[in-house]
CHARMM internal coordinates of N, CA and C (Angstrom, degrees):
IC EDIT
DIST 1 N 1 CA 1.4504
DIST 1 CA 1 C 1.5290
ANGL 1 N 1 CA 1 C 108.15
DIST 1 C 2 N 1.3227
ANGL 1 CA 1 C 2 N 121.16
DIHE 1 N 1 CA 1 C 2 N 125.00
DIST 2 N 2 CA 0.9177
ANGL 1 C 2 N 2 CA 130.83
DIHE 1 CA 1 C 2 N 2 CA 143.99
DIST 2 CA 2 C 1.7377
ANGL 2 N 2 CA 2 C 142.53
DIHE 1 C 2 N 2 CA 2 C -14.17
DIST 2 C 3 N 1.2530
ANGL 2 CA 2 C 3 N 128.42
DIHE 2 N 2 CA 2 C 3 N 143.08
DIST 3 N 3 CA 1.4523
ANGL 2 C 3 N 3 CA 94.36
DIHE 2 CA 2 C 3 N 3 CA -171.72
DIST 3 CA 3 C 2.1234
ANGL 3 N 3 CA 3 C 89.41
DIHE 2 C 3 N 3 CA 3 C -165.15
DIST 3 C 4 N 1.3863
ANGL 3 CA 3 C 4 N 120.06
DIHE 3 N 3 CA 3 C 4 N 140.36
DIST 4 N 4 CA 1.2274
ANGL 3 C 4 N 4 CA 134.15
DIHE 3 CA 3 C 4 N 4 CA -162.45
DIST 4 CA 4 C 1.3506
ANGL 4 N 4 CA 4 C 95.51
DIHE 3 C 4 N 4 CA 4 C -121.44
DIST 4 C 5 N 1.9433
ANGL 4 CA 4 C 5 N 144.76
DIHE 4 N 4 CA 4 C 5 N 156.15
DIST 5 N 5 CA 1.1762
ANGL 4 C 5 N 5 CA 114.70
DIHE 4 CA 4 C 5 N 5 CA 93.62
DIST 5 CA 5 C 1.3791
ANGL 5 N 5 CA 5 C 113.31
DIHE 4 C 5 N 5 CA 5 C -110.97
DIST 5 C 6 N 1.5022
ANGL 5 CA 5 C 6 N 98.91
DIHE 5 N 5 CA 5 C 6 N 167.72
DIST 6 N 6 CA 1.6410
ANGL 5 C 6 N 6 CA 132.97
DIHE 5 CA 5 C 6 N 6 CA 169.04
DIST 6 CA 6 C 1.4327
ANGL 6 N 6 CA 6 C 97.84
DIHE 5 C 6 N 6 CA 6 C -71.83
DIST 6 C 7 N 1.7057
ANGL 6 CA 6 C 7 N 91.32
DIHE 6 N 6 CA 6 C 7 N 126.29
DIST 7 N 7 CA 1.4684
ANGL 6 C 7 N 7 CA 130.51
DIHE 6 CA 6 C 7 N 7 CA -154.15
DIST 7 CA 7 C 1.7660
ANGL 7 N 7 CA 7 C 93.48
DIHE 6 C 7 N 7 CA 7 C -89.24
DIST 7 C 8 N 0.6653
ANGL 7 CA 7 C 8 N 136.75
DIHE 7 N 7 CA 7 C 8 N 147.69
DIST 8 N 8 CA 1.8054
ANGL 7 C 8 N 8 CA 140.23
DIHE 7 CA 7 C 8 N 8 CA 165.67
DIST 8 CA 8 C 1.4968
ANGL 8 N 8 CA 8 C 113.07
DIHE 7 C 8 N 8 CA 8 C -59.02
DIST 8 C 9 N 1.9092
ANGL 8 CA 8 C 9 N 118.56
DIHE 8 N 8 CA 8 C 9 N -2.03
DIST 9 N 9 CA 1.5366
ANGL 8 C 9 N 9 CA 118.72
DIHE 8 CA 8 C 9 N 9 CA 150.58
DIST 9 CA 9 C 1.5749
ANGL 9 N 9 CA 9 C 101.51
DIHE 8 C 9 N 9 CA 9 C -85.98
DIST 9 C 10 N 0.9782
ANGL 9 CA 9 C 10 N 133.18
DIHE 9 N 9 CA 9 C 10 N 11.34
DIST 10 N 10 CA 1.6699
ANGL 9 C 10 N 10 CA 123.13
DIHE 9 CA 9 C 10 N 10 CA -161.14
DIST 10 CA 10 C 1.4911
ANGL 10 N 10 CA 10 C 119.88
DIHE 9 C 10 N 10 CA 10 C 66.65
DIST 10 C 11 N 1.1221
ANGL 10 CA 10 C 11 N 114.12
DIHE 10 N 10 CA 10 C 11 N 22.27
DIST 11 N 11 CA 1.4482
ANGL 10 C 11 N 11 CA 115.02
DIHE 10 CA 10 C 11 N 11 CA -176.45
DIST 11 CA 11 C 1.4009
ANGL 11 N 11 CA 11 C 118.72
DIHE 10 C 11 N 11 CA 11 C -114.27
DIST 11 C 12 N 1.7029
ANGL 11 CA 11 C 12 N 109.11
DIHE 11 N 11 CA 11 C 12 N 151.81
DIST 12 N 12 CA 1.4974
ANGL 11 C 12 N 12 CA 92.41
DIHE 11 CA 11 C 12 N 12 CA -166.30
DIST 12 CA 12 C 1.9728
ANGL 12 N 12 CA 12 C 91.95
DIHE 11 C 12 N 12 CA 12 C -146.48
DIST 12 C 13 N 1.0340
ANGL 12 CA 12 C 13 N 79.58
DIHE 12 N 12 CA 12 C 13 N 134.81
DIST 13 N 13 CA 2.0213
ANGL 12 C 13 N 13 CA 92.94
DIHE 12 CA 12 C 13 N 13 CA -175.34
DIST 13 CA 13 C 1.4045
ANGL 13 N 13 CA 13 C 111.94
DIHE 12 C 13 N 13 CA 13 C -78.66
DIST 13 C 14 N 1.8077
ANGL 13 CA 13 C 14 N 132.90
DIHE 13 N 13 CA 13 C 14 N 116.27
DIST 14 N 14 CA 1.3052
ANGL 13 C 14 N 14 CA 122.28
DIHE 13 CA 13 C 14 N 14 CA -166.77
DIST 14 CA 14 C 2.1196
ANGL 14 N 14 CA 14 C 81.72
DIHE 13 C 14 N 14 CA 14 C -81.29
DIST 14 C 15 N 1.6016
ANGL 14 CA 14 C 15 N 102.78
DIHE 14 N 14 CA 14 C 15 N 127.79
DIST 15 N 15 CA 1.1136
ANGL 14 C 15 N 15 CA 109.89
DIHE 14 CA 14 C 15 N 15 CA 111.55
DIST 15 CA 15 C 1.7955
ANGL 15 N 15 CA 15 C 134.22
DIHE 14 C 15 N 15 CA 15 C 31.06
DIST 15 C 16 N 1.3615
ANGL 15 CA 15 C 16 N 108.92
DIHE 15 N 15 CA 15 C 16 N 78.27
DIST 16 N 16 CA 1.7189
ANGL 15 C 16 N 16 CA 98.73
DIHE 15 CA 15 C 16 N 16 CA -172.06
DIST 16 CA 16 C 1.5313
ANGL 16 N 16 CA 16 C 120.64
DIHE 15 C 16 N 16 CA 16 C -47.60
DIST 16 C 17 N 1.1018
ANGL 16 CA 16 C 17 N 108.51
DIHE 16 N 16 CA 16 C 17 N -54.32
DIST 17 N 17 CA 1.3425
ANGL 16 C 17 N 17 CA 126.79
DIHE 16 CA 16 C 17 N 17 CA 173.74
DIST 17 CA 17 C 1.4707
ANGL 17 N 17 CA 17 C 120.13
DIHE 16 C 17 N 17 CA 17 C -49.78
DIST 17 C 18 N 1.4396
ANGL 17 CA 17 C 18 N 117.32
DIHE 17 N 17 CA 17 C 18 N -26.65
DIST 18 N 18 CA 1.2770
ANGL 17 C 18 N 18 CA 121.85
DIHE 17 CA 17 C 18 N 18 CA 161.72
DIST 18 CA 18 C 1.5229
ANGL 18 N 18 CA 18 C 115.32
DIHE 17 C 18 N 18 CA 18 C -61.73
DIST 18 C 19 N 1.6570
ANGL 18 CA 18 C 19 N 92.10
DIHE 18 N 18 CA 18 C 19 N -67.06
DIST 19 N 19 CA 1.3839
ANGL 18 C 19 N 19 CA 97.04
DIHE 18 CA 18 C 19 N 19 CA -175.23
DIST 19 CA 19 C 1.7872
ANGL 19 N 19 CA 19 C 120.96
DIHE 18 C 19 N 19 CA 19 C -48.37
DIST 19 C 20 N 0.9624
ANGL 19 CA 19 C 20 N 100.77
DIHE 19 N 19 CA 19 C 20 N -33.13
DIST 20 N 20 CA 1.9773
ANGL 19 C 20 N 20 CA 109.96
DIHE 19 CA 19 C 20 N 20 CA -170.00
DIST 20 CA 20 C 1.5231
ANGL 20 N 20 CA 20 C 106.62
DIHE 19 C 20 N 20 CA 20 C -64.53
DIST 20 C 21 N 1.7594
ANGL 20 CA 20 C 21 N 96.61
DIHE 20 N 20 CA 20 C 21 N -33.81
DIST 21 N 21 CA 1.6593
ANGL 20 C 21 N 21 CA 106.65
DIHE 20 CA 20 C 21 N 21 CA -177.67
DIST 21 CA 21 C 1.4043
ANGL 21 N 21 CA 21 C 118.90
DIHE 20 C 21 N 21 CA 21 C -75.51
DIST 21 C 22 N 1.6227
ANGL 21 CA 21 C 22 N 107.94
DIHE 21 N 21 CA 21 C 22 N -41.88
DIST 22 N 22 CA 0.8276
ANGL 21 C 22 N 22 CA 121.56
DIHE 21 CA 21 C 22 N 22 CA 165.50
DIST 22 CA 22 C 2.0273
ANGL 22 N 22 CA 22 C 144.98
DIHE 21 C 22 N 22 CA 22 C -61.37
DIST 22 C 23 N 1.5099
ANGL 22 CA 22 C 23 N 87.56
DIHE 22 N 22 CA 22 C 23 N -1.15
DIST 23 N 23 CA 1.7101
ANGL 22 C 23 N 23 CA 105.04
DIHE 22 CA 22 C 23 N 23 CA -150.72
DIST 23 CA 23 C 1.3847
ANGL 23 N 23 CA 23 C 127.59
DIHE 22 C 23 N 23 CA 23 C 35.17
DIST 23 C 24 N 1.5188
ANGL 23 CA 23 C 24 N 115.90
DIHE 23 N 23 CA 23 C 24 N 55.70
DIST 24 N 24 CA 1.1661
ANGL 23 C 24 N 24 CA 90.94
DIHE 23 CA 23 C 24 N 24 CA -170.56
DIST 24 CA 24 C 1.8525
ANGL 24 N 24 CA 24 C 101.06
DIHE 23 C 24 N 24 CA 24 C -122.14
DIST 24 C 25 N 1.2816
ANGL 24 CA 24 C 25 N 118.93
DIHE 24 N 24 CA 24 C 25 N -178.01
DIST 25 N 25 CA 1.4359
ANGL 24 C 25 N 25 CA 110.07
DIHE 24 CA 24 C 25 N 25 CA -139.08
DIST 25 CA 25 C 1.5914
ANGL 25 N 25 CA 25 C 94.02
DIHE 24 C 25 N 25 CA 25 C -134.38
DIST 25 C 26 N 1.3749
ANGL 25 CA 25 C 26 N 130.01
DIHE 25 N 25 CA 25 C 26 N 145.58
DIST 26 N 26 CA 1.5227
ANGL 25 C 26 N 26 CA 129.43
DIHE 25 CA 25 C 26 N 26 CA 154.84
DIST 26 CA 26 C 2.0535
ANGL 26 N 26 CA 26 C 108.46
DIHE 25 C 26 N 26 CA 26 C -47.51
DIST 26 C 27 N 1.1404
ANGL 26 CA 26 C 27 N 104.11
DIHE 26 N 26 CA 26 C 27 N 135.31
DIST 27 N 27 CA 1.5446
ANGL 26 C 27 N 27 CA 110.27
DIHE 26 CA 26 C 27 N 27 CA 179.87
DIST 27 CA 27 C 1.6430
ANGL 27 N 27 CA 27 C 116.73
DIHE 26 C 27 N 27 CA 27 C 88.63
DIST 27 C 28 N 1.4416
ANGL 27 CA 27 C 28 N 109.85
DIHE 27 N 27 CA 27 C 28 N -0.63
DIST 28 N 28 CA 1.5528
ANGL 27 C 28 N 28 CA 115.48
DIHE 27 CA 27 C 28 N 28 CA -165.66
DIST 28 CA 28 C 1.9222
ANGL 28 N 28 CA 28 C 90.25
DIHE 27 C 28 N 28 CA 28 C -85.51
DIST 28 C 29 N 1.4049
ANGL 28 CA 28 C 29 N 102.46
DIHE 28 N 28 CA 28 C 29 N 154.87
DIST 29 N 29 CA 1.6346
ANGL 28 C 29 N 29 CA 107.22
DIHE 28 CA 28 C 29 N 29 CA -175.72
DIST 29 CA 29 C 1.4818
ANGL 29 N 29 CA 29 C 104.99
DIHE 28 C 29 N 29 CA 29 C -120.19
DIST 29 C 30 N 1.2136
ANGL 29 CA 29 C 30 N 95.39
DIHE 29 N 29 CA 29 C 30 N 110.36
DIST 30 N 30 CA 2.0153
ANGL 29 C 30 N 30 CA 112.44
DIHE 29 CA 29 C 30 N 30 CA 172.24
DIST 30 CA 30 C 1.6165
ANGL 30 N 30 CA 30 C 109.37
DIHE 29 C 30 N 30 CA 30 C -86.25
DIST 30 C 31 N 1.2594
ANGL 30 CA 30 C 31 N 105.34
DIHE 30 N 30 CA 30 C 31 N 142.73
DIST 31 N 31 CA 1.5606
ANGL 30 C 31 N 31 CA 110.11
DIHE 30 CA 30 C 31 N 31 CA 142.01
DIST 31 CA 31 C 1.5734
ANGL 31 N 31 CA 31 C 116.27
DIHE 30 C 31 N 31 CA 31 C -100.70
DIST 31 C 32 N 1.0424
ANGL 31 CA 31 C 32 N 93.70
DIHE 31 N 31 CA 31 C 32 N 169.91
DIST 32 N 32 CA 1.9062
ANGL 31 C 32 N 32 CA 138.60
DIHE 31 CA 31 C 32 N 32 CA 176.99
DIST 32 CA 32 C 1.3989
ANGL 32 N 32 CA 32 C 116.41
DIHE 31 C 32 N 32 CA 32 C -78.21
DIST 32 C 33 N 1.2478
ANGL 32 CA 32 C 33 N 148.63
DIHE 32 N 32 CA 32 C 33 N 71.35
DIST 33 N 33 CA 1.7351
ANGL 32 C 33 N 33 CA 110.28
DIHE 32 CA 32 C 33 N 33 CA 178.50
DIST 33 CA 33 C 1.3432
ANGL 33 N 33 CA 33 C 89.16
DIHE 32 C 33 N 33 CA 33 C -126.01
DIST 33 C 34 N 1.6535
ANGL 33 CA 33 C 34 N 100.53
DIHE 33 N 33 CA 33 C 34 N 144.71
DIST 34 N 34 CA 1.7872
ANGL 33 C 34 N 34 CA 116.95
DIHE 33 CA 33 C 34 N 34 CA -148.42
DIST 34 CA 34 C 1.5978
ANGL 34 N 34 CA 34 C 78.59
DIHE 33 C 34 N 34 CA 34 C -98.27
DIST 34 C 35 N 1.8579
ANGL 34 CA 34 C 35 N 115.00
DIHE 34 N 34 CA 34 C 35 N 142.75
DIST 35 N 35 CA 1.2847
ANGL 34 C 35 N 35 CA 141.63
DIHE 34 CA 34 C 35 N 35 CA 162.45
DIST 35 CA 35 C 1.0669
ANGL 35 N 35 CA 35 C 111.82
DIHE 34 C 35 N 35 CA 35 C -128.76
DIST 35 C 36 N 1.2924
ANGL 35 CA 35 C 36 N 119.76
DIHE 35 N 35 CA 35 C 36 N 110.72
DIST 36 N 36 CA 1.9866
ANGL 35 C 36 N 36 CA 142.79
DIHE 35 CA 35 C 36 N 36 CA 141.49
DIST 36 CA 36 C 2.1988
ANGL 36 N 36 CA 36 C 70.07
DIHE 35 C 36 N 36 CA 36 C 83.06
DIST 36 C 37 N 1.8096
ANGL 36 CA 36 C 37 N 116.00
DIHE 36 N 36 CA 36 C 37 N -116.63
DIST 37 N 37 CA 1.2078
ANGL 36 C 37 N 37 CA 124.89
DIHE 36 CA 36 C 37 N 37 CA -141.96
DIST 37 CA 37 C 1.6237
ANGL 37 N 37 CA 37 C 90.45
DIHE 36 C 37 N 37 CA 37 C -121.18
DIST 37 C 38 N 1.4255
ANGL 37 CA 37 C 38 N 101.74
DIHE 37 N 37 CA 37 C 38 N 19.92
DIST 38 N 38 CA 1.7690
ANGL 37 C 38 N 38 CA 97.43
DIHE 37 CA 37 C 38 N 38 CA -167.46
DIST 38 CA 38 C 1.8730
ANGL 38 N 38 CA 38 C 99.39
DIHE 37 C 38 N 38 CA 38 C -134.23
DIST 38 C 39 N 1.1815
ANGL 38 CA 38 C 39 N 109.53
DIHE 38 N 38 CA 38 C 39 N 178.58
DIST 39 N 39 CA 1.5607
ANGL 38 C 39 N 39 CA 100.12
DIHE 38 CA 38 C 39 N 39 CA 179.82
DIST 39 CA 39 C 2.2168
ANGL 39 N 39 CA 39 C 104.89
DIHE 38 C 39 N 39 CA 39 C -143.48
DIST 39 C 40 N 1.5414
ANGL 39 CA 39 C 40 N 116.41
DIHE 39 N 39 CA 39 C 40 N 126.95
DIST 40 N 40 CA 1.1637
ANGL 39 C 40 N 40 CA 120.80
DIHE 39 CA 39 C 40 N 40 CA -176.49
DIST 40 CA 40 C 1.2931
ANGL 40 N 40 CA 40 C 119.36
DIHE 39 C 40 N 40 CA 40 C -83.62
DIST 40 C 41 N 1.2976
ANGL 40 CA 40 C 41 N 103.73
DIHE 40 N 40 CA 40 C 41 N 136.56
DIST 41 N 41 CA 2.0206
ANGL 40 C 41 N 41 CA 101.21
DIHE 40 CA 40 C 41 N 41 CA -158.63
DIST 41 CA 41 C 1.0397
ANGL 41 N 41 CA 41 C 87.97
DIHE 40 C 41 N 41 CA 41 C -87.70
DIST 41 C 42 N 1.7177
ANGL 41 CA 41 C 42 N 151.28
DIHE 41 N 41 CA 41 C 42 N -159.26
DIST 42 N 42 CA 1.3929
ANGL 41 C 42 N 42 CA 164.50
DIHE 41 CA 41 C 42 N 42 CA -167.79
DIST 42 CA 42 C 1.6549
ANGL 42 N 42 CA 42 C 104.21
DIHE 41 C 42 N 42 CA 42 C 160.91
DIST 42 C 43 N 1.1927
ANGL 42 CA 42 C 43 N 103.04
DIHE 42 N 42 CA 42 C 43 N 151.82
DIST 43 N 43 CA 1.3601
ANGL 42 C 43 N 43 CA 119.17
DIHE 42 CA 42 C 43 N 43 CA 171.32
DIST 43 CA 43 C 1.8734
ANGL 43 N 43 CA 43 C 91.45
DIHE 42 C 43 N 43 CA 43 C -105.10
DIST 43 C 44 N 1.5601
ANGL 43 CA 43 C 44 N 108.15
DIHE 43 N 43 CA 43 C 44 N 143.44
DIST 44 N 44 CA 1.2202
ANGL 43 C 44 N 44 CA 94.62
DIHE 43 CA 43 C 44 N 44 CA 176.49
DIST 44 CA 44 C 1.7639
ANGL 44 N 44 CA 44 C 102.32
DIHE 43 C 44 N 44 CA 44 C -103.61
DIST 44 C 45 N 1.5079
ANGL 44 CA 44 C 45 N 102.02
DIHE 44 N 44 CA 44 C 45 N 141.21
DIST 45 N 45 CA 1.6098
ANGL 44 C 45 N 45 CA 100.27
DIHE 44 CA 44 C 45 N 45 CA -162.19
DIST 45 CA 45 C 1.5217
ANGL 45 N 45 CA 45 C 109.87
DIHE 44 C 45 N 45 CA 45 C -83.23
DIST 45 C 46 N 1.7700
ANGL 45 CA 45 C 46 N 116.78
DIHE 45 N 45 CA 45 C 46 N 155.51
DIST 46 N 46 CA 1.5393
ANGL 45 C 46 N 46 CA 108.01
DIHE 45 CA 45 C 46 N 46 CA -164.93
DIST 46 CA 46 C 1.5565
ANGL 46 N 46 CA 46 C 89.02
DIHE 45 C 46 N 46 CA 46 C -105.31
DIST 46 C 47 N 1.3876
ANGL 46 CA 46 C 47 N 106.90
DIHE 46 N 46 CA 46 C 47 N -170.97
DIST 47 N 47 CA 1.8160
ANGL 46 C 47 N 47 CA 117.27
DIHE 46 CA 46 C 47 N 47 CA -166.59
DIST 47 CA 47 C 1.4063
ANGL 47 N 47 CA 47 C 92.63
DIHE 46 C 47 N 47 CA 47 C -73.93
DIST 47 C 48 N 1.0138
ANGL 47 CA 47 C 48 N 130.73
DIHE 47 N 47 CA 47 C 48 N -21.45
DIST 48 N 48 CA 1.6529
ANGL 47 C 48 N 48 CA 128.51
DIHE 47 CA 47 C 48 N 48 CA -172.56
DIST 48 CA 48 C 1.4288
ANGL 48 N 48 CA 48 C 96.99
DIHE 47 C 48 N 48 CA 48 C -89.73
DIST 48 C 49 N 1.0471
ANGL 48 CA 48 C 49 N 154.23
DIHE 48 N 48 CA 48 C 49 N -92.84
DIST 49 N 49 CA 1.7591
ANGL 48 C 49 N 49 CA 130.85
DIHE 48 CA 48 C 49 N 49 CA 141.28
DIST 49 CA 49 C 1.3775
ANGL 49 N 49 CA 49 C 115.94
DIHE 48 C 49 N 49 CA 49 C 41.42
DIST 49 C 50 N 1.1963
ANGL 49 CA 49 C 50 N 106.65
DIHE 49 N 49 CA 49 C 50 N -73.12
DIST 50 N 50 CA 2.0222
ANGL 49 C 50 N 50 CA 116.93
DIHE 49 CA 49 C 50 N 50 CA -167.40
DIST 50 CA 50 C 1.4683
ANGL 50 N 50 CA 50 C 108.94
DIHE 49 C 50 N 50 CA 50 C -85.05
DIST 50 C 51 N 1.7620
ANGL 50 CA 50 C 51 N 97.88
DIHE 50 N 50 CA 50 C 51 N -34.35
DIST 51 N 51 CA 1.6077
ANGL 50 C 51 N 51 CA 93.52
DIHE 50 CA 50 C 51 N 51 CA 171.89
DIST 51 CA 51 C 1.4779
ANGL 51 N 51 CA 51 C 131.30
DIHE 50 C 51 N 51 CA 51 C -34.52
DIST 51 C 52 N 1.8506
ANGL 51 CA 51 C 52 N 121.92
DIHE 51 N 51 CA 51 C 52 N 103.29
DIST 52 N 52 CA 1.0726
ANGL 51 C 52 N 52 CA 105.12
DIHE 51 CA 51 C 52 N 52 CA 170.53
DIST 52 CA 52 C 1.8844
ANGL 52 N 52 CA 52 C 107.47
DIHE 51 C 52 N 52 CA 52 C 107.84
DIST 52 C 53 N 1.1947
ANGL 52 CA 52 C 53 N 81.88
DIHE 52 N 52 CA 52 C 53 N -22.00
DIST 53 N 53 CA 1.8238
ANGL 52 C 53 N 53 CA 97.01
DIHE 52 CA 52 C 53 N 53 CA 171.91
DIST 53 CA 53 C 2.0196
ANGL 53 N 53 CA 53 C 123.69
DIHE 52 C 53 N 53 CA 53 C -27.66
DIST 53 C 54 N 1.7136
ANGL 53 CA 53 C 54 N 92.09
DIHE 53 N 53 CA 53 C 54 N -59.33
DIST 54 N 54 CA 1.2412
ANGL 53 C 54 N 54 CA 109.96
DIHE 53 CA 53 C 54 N 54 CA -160.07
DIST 54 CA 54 C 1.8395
ANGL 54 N 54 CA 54 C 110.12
DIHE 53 C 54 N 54 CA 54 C -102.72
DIST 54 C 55 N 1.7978
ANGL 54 CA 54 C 55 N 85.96
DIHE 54 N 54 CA 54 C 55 N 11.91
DIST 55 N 55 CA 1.6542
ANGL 54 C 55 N 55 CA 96.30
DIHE 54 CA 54 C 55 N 55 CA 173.94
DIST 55 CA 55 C 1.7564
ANGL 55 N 55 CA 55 C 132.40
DIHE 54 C 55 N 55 CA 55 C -61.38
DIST 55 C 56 N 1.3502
ANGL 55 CA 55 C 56 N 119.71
DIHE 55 N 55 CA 55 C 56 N 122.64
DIST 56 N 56 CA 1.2991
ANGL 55 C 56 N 56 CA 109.84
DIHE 55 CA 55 C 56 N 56 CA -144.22
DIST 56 CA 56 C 1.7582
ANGL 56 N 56 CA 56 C 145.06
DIHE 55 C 56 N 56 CA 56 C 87.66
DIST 56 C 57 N 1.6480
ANGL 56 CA 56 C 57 N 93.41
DIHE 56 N 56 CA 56 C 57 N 9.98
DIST 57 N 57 CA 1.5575
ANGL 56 C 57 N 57 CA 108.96
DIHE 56 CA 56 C 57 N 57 CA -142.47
DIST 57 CA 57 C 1.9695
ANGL 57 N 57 CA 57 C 76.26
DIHE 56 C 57 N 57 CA 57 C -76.89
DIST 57 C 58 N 1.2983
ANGL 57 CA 57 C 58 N 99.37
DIHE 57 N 57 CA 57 C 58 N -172.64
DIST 58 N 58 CA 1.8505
ANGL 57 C 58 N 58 CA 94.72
DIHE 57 CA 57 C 58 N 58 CA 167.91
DIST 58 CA 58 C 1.3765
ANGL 58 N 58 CA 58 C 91.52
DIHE 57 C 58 N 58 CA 58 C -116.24
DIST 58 C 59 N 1.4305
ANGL 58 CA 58 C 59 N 118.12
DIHE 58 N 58 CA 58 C 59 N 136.66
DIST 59 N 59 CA 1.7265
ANGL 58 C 59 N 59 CA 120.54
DIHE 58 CA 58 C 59 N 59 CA 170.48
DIST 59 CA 59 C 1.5608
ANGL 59 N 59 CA 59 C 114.23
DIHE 58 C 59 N 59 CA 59 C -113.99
DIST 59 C 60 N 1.8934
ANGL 59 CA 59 C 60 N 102.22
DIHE 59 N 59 CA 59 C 60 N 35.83
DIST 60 N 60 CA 1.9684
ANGL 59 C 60 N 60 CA 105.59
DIHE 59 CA 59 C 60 N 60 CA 154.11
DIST 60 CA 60 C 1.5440
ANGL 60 N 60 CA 60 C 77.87
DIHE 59 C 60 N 60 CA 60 C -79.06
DIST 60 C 61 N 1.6871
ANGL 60 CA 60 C 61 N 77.00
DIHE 60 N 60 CA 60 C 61 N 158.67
DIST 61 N 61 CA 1.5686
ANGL 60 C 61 N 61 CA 121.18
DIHE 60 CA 60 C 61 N 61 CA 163.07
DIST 61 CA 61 C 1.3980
ANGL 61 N 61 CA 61 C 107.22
DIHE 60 C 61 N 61 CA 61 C 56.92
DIST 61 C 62 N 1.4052
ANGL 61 CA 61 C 62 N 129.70
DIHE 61 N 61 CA 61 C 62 N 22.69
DIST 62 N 62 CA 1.2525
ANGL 61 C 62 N 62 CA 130.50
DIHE 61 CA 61 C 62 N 62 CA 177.92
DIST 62 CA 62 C 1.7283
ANGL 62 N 62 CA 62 C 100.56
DIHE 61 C 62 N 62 CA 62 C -63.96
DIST 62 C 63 N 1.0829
ANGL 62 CA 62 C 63 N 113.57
DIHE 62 N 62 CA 62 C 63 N 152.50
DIST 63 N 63 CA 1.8563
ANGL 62 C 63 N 63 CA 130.73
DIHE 62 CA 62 C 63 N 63 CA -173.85
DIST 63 CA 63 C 1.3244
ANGL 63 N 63 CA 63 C 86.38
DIHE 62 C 63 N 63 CA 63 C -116.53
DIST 63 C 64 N 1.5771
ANGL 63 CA 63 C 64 N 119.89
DIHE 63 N 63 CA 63 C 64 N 142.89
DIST 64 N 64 CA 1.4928
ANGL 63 C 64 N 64 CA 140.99
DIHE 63 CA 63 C 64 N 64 CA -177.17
DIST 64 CA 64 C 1.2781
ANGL 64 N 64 CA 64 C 103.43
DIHE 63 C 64 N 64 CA 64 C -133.97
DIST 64 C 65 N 1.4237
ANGL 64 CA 64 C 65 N 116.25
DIHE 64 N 64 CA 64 C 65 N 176.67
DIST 65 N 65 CA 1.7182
ANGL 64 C 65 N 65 CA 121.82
DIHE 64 CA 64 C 65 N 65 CA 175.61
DIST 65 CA 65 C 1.4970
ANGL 65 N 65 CA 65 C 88.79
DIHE 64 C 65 N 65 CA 65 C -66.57
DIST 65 C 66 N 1.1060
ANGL 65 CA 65 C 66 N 115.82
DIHE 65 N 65 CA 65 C 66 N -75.37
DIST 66 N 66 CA 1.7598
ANGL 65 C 66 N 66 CA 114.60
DIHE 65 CA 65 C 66 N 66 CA -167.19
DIST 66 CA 66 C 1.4147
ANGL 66 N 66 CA 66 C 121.93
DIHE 65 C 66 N 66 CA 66 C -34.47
DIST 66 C 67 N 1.3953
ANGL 66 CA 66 C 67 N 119.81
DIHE 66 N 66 CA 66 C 67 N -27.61
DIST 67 N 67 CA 1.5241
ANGL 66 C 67 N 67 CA 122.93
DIHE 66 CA 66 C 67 N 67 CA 166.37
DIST 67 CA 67 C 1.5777
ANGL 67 N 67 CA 67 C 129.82
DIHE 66 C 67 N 67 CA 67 C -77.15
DIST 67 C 68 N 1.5730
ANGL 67 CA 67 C 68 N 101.44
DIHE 67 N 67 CA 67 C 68 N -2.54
DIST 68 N 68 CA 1.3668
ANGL 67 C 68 N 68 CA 121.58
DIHE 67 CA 67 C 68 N 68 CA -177.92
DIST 68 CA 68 C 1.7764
ANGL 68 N 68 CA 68 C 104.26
DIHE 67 C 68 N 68 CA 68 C -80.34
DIST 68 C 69 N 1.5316
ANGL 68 CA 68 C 69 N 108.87
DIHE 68 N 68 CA 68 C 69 N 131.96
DIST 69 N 69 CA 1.7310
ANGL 68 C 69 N 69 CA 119.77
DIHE 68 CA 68 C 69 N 69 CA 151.54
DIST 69 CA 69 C 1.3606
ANGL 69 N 69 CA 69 C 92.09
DIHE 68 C 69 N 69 CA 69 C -51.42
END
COOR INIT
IC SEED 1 N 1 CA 1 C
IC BUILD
């Protein structure tokens, strides 16, 4: 396991071995989203990422502006 500390700027260095496993890159942009007493790192995904996401999706019962009160 892996292991960080938080620097007295608040900053904390992932881990080489993370990163290599992880592919992740100097300049890449994460979010934050806070769980129970712990916090989940994320890569935030680019349009090339999502491309293709919802391929196959089923579009019954899709809701539109026009179906909106």
């Amino acid at each position: 396991m892996a292991t960080a500390t938080l620097s007295s700027k608040f900053q904390i260095s992932i881990p080489k071995e993370v990163r290599d496993e992880q592919h992740w890159a100097a300049g890449q942009e994460f979010v934050f989203i806070p769980k129970g007493k712990g916090v989940l790192l994320m890569p935030v995904p680019t349009l090339a990422d999502l491309h293709g996401m919802a391929e196959g999706a089923d579009k019954n019962n899709y809701r539109d502006r026009n179906d909106r009160f």
